[in-house]
C-alpha positions, 0 to 999 in steps of 0.5 A, a space after each residue: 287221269 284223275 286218281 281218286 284212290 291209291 291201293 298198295 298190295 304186296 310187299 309186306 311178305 318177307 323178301 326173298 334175296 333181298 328183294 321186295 315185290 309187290 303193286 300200286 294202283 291209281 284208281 279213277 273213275 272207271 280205270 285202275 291203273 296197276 304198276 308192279 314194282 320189285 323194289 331192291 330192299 325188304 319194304 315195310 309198308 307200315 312205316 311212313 318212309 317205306 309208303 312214301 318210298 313206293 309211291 314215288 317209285 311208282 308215280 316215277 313209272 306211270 309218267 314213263 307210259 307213253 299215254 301219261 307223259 305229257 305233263 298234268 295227266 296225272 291229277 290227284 283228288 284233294 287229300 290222295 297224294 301225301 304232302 311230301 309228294 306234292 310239288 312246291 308251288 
C-alpha cells in the first residue's frame, strides 16, 4: 500500500471518562484504509506530540492486519510520514 494522504478526524471533542476517540485513514490511490482508535488520555490534535502520538498508534494497527504484515507494505509518499516516524537508515 502506498499511502498518499494521512486524515485525522475525531478526537478533538471533549473526552468522556478520560478517553479520547476518534480515526486515521491512510488514503491511496483508489483505497482508504480507516483505523479507529480510543486513545487512554484526552488528545489535543493541534499539538505536535499528540498528532505524532496517534499516528504511531495507528501505524502500529495497520502492521497488525493480516494483509499489511509483511514488512514494506506500508510505503508513504515523500514528505506524508513526519520525520520523527521515519526510520534511521
Amino acid at each position: 500500500m502506498h499511502i498518499e494522504k494521512i486524515e485525522f478526524s475525531g478526537f478533538n471533542s471533549p473526552p468522556s471518562d478520560g478517553i479520547s476517540a476518534g480515526a486515521v485513514t491512510f488514503v491511496t490511490d483508489g483505497t482508504r484504509l480507516q483505523i479507529p482508535l480510543t486513545m487512554p488520555r484526552r488528545i489535543e490534535m493541534g499539538k505536535s506530540r499528540d498528532r505524532l502520538l496517534v499516528l504511531a498508534e495507528a501505524l502500529k494497527t495497520a502492521r497488525l492486519l493480516p494483509e499489511y504484515r509483511k514488512k514494506g507494505e506500508l510505503r508513504f509518499a515523500p514528505g506524508v510520514l513526519p520525520q520523527e516516524l521515519r526510520r534511521k537508515a
